[in-house]
Predicted model as a PDB file, atoms N, CA, C, CB and O in Angstrom, pLDDT in the B-factor column:
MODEL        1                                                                  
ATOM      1  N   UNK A   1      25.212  -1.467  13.892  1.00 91.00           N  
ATOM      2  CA  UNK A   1      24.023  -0.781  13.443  1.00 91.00           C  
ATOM      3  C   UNK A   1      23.798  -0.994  11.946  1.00 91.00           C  
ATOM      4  CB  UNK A   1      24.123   0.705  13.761  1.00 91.00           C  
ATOM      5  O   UNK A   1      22.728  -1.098  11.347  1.00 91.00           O  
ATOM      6  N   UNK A   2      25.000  -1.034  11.493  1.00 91.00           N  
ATOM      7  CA  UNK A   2      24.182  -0.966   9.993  1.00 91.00           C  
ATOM      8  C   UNK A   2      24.158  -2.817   9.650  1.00 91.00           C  
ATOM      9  CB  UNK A   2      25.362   0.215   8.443  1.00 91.00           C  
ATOM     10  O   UNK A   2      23.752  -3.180   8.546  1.00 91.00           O  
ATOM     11  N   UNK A   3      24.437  -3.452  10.273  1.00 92.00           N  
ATOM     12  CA  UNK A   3      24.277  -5.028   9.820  1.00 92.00           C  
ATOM     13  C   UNK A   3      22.557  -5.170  10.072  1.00 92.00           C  
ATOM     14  CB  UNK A   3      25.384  -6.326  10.992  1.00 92.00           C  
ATOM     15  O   UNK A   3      21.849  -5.849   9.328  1.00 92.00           O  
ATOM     16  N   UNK A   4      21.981  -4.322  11.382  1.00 96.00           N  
ATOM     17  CA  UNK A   4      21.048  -4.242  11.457  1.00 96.00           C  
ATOM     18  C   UNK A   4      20.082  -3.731  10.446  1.00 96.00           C  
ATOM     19  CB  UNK A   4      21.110  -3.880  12.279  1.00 96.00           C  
ATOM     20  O   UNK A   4      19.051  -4.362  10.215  1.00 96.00           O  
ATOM     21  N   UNK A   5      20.370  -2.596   9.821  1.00 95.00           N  
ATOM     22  CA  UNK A   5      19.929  -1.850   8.772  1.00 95.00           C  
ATOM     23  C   UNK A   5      19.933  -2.988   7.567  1.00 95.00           C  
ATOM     24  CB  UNK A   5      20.896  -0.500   8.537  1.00 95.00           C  
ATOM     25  O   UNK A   5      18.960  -3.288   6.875  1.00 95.00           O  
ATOM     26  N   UNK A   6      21.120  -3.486   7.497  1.00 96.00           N  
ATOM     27  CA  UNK A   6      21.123  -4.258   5.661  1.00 96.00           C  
ATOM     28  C   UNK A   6      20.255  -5.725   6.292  1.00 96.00           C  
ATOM     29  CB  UNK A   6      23.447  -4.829   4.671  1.00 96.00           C  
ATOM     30  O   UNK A   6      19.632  -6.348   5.432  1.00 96.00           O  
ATOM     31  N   UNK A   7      20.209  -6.201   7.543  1.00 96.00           N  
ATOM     32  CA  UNK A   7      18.804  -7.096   7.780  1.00 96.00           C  
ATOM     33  C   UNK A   7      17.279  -7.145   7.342  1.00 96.00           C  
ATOM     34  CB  UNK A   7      18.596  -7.008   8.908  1.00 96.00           C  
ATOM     35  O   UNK A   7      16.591  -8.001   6.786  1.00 96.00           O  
ATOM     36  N   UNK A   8      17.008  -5.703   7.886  1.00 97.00           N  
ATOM     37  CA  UNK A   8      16.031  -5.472   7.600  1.00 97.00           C  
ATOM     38  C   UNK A   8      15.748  -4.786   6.655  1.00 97.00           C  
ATOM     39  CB  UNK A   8      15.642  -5.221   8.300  1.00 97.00           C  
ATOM     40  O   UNK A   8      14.605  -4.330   6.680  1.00 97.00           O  
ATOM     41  N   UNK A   9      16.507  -4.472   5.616  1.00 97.00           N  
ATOM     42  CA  UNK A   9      16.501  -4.416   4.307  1.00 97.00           C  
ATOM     43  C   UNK A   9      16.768  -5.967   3.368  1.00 97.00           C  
ATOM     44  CB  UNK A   9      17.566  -3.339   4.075  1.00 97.00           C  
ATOM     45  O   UNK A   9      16.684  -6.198   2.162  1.00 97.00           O  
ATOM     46  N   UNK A  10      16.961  -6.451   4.022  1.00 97.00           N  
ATOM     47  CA  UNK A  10      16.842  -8.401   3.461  1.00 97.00           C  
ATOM     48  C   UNK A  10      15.967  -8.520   3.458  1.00 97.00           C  
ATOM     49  CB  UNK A  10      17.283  -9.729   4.128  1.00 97.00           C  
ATOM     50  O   UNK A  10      15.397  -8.887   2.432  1.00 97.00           O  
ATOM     51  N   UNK A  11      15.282  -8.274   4.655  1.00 97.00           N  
ATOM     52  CA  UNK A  11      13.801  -8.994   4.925  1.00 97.00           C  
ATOM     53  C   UNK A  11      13.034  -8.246   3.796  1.00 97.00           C  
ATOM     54  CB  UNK A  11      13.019  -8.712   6.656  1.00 97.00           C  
ATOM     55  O   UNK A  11      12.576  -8.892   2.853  1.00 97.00           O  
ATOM     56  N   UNK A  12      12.944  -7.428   3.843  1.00 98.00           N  
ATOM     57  CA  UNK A  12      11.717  -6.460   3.225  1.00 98.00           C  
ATOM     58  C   UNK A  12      11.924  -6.932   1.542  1.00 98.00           C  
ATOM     59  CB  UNK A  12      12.029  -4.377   3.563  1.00 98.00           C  
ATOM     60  O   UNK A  12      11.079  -7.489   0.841  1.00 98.00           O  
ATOM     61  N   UNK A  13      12.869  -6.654   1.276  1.00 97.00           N  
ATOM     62  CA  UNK A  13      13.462  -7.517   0.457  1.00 97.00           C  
ATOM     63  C   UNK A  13      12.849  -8.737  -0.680  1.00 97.00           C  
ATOM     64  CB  UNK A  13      14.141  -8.032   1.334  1.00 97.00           C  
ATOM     65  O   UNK A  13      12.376  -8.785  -1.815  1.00 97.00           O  
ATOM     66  N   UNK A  14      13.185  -9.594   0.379  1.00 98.00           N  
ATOM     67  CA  UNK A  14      12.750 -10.991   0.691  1.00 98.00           C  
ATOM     68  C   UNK A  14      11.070 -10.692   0.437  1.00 98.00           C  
ATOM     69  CB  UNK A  14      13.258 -11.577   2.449  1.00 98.00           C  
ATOM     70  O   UNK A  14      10.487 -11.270  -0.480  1.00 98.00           O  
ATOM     71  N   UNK A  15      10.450  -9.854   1.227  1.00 98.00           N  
ATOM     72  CA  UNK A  15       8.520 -10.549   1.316  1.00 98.00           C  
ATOM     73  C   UNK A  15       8.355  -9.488   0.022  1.00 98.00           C  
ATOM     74  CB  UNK A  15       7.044 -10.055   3.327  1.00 98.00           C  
ATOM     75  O   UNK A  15       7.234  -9.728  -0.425  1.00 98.00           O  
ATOM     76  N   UNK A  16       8.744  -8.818  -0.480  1.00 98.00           N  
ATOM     77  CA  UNK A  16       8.381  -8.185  -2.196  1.00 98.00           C  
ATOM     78  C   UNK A  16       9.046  -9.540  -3.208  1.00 98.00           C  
ATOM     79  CB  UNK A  16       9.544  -6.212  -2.665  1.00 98.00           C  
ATOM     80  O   UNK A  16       8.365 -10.095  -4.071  1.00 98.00           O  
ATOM     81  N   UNK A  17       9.967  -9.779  -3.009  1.00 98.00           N  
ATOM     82  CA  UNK A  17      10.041 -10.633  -3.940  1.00 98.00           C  
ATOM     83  C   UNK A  17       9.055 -11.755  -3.885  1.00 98.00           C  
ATOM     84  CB  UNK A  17      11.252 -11.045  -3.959  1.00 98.00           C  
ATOM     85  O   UNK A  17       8.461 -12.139  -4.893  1.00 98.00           O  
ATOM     86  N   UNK A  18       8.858 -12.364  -2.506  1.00 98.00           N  
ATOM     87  CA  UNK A  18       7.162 -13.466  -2.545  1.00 98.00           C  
ATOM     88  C   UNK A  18       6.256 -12.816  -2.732  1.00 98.00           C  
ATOM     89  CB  UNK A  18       6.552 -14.278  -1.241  1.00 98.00           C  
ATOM     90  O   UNK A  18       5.291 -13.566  -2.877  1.00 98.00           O  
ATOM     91  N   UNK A  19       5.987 -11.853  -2.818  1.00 98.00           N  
ATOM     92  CA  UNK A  19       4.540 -10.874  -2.998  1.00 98.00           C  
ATOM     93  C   UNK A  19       5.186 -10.829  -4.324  1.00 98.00           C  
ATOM     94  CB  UNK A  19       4.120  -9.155  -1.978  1.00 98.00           C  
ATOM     95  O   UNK A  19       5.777  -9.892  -3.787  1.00 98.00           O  
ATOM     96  N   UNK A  20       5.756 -10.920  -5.746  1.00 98.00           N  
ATOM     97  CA  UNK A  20       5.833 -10.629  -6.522  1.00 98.00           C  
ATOM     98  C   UNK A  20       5.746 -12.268  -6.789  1.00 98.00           C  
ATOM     99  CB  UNK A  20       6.710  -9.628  -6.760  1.00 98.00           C  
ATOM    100  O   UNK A  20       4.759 -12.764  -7.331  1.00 98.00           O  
ATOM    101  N   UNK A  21       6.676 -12.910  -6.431  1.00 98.00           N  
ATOM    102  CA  UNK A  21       6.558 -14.514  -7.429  1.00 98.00           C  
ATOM    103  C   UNK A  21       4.821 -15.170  -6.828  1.00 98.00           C  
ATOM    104  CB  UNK A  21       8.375 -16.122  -6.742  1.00 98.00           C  
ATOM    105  O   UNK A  21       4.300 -16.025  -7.543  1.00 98.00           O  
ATOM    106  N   UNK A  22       4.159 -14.770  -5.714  1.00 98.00           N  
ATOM    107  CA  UNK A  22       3.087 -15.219  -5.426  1.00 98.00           C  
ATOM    108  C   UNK A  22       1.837 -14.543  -6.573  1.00 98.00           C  
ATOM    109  CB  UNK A  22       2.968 -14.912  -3.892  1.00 98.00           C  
ATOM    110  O   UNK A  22       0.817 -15.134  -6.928  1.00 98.00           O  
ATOM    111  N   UNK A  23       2.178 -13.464  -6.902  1.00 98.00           N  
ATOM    112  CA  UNK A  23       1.328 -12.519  -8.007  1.00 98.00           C  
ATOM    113  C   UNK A  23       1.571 -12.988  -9.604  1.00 98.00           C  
ATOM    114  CB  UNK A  23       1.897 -10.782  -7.869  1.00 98.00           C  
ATOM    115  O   UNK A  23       0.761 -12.865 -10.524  1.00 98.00           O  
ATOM    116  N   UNK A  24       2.708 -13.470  -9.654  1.00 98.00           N  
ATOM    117  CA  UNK A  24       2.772 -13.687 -10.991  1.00 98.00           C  
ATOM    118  C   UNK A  24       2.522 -15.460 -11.132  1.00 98.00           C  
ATOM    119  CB  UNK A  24       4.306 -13.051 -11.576  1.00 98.00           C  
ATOM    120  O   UNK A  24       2.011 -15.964 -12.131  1.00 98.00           O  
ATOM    121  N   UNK A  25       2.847 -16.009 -10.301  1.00 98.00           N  
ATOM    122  CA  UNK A  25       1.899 -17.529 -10.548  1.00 98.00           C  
ATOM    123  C   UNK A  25       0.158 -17.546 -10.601  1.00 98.00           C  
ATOM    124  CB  UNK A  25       2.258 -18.604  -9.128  1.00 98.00           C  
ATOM    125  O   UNK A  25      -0.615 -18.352 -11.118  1.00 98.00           O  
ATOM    126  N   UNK A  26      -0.003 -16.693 -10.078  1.00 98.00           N  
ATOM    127  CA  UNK A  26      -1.629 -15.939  -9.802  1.00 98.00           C  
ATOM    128  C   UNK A  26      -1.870 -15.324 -12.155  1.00 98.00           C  
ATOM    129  CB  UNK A  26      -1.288 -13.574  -7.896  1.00 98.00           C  
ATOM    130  O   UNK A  26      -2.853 -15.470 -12.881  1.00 98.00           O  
ATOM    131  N   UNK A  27      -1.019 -14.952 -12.350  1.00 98.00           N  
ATOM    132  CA  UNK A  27      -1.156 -14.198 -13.542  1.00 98.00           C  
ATOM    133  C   UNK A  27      -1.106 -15.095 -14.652  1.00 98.00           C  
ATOM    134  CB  UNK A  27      -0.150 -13.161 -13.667  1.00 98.00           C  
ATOM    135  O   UNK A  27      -1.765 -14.999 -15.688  1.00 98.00           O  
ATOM    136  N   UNK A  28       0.182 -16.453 -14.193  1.00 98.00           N  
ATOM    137  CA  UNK A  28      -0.030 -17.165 -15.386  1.00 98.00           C  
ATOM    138  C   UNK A  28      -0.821 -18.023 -15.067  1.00 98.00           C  
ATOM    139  CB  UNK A  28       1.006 -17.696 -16.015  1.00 98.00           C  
ATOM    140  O   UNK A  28      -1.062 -18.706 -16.062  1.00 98.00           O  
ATOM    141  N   UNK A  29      -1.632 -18.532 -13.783  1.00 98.00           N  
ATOM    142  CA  UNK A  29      -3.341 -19.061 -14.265  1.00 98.00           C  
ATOM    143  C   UNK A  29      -4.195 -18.630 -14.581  1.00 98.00           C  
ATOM    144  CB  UNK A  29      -4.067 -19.519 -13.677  1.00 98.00           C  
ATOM    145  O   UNK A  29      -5.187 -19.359 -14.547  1.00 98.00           O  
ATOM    146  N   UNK A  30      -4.366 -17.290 -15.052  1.00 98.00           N  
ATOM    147  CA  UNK A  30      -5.433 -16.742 -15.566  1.00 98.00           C  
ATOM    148  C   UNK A  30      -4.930 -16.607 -17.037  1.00 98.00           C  
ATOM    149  CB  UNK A  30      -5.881 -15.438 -14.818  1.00 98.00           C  
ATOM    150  O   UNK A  30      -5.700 -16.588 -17.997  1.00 98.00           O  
ATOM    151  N   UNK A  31      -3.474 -16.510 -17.142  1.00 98.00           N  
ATOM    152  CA  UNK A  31      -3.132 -15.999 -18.940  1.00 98.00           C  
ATOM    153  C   UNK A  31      -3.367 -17.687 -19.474  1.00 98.00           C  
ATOM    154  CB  UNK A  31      -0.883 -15.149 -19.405  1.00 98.00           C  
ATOM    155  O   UNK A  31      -3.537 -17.955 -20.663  1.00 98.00           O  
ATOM    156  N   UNK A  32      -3.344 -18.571 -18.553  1.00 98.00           N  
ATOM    157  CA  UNK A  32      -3.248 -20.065 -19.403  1.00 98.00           C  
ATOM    158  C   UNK A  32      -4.843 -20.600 -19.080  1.00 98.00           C  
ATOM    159  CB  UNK A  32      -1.784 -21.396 -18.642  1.00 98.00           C  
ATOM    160  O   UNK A  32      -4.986 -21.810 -18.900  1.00 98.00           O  
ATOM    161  N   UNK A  33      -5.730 -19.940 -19.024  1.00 98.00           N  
ATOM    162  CA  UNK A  33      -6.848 -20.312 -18.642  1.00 98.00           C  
ATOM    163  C   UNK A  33      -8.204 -19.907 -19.787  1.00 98.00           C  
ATOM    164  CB  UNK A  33      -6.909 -19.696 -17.247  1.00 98.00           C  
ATOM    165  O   UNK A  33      -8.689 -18.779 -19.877  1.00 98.00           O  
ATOM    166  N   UNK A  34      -8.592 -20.968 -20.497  1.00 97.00           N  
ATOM    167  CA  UNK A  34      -8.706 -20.943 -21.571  1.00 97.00           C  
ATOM    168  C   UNK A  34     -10.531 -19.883 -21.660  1.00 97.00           C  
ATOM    169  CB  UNK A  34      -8.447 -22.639 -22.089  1.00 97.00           C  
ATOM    170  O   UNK A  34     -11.044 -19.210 -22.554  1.00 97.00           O  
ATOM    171  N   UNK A  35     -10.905 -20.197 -20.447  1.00 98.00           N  
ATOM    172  CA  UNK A  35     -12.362 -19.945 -20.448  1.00 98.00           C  
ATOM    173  C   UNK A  35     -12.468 -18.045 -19.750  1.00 98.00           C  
ATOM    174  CB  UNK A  35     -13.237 -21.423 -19.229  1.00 98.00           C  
ATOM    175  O   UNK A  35     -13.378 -17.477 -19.146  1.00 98.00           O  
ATOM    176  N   UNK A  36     -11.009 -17.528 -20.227  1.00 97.00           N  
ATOM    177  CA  UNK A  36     -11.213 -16.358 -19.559  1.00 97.00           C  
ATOM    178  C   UNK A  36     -11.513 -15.736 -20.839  1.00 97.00           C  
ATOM    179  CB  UNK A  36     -10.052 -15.761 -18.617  1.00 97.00           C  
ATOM    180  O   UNK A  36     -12.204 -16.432 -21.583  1.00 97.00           O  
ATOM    181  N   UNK A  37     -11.127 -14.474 -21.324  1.00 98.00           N  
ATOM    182  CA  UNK A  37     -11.120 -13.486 -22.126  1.00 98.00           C  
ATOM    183  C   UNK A  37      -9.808 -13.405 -23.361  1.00 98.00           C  
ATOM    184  CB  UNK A  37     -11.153 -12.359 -21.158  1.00 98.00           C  
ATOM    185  O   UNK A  37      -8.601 -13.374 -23.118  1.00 98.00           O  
ATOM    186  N   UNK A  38     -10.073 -13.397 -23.904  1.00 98.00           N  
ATOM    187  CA  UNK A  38      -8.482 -13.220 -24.659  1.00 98.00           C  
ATOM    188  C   UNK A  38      -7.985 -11.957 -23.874  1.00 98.00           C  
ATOM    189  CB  UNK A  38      -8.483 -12.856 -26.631  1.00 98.00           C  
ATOM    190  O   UNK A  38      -7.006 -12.050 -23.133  1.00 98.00           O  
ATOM    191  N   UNK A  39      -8.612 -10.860 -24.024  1.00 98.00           N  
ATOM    192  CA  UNK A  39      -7.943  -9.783 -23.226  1.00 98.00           C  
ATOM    193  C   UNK A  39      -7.393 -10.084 -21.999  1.00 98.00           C  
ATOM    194  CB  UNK A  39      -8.770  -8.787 -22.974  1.00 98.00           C  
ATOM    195  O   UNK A  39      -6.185  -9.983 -21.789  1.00 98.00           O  
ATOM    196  N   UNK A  40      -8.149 -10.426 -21.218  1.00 98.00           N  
ATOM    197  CA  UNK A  40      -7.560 -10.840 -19.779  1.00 98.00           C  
ATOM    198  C   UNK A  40      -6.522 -11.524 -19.744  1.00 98.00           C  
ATOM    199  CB  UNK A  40      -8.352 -11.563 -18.997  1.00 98.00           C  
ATOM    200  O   UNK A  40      -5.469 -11.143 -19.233  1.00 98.00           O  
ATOM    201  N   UNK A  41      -6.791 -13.090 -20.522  1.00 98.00           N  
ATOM    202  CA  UNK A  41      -5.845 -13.283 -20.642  1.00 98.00           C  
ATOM    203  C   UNK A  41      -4.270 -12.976 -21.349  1.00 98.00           C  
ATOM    204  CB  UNK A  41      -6.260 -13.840 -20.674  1.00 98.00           C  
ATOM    205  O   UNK A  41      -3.269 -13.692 -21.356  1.00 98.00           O  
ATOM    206  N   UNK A  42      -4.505 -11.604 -21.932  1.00 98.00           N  
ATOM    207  CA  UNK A  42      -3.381 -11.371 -22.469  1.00 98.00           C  
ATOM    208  C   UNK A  42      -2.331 -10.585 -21.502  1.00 98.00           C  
ATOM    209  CB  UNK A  42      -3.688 -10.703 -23.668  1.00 98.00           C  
ATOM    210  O   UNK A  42      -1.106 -10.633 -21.393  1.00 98.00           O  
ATOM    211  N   UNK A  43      -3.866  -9.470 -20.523  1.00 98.00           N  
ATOM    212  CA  UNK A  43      -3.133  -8.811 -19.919  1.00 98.00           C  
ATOM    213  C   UNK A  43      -2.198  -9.446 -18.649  1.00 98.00           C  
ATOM    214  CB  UNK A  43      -3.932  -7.881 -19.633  1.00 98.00           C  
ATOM    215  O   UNK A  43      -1.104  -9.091 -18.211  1.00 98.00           O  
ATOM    216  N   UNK A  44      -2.971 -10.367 -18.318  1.00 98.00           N  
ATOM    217  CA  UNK A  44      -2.070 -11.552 -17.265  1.00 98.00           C  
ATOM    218  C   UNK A  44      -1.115 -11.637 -17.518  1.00 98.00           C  
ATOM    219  CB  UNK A  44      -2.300 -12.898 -17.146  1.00 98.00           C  
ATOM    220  O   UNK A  44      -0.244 -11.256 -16.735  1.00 98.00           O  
ATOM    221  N   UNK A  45      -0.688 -12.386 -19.207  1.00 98.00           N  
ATOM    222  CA  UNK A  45       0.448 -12.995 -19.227  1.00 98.00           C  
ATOM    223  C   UNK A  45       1.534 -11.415 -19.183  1.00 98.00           C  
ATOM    224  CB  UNK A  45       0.503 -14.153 -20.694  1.00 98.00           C  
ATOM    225  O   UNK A  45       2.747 -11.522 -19.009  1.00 98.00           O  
ATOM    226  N   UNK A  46       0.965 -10.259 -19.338  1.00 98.00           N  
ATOM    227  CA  UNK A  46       1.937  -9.381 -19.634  1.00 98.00           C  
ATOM    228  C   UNK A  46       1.658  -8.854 -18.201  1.00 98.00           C  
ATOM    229  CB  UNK A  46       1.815  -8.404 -21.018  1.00 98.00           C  
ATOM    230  O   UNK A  46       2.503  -7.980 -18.006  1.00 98.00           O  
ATOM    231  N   UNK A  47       0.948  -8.967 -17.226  1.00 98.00           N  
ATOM    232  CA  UNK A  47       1.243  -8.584 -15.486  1.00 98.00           C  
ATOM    233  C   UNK A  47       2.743  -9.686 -14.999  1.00 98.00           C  
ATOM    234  CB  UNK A  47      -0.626  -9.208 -14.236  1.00 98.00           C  
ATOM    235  O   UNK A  47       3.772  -9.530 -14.342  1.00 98.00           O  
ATOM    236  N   UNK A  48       1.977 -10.997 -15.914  1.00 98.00           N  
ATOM    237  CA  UNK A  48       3.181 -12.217 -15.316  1.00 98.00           C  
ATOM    238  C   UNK A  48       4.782 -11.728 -15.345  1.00 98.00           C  
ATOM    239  CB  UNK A  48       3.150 -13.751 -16.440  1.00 98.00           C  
ATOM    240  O   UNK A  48       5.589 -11.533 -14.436  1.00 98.00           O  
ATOM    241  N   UNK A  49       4.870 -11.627 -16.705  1.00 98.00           N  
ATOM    242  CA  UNK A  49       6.216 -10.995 -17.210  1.00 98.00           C  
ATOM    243  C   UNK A  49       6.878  -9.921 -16.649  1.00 98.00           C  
ATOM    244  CB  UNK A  49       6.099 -10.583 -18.398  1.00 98.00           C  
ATOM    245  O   UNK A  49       8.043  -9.611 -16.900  1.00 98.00           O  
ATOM    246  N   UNK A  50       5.937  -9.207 -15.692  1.00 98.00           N  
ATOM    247  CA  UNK A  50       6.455  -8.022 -15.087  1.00 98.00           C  
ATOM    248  C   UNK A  50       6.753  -8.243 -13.718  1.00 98.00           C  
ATOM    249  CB  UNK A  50       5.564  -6.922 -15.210  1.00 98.00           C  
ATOM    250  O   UNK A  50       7.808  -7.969 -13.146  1.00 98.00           O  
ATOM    251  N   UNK A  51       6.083  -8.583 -13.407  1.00 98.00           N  
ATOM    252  CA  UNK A  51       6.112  -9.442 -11.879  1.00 98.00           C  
ATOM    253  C   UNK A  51       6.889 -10.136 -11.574  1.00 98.00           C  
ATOM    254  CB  UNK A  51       5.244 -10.240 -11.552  1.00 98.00           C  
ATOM    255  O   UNK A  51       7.108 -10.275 -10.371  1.00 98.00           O  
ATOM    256  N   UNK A  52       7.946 -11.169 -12.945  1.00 98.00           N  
ATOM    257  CA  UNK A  52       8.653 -11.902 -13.383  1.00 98.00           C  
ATOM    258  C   UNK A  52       9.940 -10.745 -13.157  1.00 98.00           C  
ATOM    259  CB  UNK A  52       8.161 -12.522 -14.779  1.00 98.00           C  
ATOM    260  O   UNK A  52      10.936 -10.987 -12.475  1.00 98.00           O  
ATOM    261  N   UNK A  53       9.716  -9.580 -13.805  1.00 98.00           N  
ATOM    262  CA  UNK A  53      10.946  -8.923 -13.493  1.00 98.00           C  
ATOM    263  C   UNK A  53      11.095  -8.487 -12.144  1.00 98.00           C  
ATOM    264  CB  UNK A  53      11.127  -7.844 -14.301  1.00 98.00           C  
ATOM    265  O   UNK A  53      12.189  -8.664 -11.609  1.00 98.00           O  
ATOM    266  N   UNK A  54       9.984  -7.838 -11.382  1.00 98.00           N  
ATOM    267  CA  UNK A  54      10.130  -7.658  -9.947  1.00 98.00           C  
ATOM    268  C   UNK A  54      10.909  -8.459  -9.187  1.00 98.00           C  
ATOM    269  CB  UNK A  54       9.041  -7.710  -9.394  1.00 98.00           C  
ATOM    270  O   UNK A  54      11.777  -8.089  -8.397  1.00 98.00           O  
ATOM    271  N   UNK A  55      10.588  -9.539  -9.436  1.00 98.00           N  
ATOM    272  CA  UNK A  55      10.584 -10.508  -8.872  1.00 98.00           C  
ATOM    273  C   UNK A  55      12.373 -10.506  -8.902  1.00 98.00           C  
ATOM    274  CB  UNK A  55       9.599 -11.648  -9.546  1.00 98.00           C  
ATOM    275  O   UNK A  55      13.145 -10.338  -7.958  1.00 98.00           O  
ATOM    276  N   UNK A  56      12.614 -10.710 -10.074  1.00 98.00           N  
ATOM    277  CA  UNK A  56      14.245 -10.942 -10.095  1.00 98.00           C  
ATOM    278  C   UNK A  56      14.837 -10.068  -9.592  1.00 98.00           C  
ATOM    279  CB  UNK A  56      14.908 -11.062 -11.291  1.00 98.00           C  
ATOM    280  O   UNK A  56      15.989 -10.241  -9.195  1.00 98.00           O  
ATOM    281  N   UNK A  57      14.169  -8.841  -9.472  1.00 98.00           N  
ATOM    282  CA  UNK A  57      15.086  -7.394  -9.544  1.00 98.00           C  
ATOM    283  C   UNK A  57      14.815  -7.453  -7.404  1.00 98.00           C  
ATOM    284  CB  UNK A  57      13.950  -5.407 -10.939  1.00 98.00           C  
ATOM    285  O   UNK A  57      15.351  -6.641  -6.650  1.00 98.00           O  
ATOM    286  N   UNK A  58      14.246  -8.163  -7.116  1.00 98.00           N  
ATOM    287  CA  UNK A  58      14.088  -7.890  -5.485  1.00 98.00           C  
ATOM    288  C   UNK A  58      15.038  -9.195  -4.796  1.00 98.00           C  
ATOM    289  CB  UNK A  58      12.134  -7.996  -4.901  1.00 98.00           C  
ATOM    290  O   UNK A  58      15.687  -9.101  -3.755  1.00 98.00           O  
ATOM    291  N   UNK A  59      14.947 -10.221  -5.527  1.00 97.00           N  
ATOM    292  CA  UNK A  59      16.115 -11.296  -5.042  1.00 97.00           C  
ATOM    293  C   UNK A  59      17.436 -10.924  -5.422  1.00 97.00           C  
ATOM    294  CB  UNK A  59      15.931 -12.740  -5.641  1.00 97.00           C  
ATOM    295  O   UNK A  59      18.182 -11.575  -4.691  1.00 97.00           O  
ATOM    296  N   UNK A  60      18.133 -10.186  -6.219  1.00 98.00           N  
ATOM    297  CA  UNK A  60      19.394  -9.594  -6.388  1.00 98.00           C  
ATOM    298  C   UNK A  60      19.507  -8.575  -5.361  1.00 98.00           C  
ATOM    299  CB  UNK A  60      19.595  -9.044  -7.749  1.00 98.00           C  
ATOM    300  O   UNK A  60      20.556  -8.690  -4.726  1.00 98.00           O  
ATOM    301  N   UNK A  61      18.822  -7.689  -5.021  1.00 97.00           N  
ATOM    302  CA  UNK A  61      18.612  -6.761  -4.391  1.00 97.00           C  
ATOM    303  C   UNK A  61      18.754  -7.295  -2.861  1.00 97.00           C  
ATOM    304  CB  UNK A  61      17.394  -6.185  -4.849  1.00 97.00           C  
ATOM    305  O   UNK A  61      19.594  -6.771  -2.128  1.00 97.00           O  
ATOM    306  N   UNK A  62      17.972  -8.277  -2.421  1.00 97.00           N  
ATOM    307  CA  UNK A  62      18.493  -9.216  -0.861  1.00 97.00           C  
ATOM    308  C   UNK A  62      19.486  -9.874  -0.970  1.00 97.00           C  
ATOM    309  CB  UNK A  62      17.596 -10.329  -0.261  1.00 97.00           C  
ATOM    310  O   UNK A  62      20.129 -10.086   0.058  1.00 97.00           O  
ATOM    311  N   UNK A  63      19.993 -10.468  -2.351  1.00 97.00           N  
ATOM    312  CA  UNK A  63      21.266 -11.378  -1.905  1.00 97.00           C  
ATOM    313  C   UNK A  63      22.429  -9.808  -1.642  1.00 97.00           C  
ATOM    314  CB  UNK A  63      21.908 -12.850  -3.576  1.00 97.00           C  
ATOM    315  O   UNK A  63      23.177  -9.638  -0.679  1.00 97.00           O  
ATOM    316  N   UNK A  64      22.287  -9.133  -2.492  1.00 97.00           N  
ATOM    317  CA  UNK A  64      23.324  -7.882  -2.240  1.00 97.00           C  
ATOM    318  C   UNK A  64      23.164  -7.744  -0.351  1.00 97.00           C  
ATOM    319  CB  UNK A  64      22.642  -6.082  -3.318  1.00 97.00           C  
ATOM    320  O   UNK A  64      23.970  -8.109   0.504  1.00 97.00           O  
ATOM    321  N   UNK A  65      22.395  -7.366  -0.255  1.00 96.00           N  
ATOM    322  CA  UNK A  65      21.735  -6.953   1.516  1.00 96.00           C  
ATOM    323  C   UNK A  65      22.211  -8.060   2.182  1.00 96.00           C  
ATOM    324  CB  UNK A  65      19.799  -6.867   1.850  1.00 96.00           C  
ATOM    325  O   UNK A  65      22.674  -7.672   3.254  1.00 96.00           O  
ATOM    326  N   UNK A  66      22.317  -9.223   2.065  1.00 95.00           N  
ATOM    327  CA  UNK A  66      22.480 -10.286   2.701  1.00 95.00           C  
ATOM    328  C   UNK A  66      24.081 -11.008   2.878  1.00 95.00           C  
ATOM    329  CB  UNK A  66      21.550 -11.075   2.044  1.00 95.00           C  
ATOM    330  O   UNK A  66      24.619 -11.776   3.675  1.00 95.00           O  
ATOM    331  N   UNK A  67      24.550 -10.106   1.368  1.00 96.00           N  
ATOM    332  CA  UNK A  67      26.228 -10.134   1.550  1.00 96.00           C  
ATOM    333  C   UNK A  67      26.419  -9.367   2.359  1.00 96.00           C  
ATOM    334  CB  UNK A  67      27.172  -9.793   0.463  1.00 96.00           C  
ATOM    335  O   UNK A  67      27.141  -9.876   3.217  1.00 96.00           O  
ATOM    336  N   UNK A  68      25.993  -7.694   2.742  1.00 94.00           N  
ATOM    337  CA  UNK A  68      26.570  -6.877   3.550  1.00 94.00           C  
ATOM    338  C   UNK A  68      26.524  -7.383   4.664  1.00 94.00           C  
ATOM    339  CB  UNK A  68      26.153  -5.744   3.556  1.00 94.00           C  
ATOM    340  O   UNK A  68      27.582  -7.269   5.284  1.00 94.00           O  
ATOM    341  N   UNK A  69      25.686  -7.928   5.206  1.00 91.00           N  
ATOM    342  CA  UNK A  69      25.580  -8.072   6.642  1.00 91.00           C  
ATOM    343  C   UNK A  69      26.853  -8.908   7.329  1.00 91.00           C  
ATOM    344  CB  UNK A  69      24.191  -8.810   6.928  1.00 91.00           C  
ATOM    345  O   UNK A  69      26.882  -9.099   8.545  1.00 91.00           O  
TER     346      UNK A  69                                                      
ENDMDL                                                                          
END                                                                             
């Protein structure tokens, strides 16, 4: 039961961290995109950077889940 549990805590895991690295490649074409806003583009690059941390903080988080199992 619980190998089951730390699975599907991989998975879930797993699709936040692509929902986070898919959002922040999304952030740095708009922060490197010259015909936007300076603002916009500033706030991008600082969504990127965060998203950037999600991102890391949800693949540590599945490889942990993915040892338990």
């Amino acid at each position: 039961m619980e190998s089951i549990k730390q699975g599907v805590n991989y998975v879930s895991e797993s699709v936040q961290q692509a929902v986070h690295g898919t959002s922040k490649e999304a952030n740095k074409d708009v922060a490197k995109d010259s015909d936007a806003p300076i603002g916009t583009r500033a706030s991008a690059a600082k969504d990127a950077l965060s998203d950037k941390a999600h991102e890391s903080k949800h693949d540590a988080k599945a490889e942990a889940h993915k040892q338990q199992i």
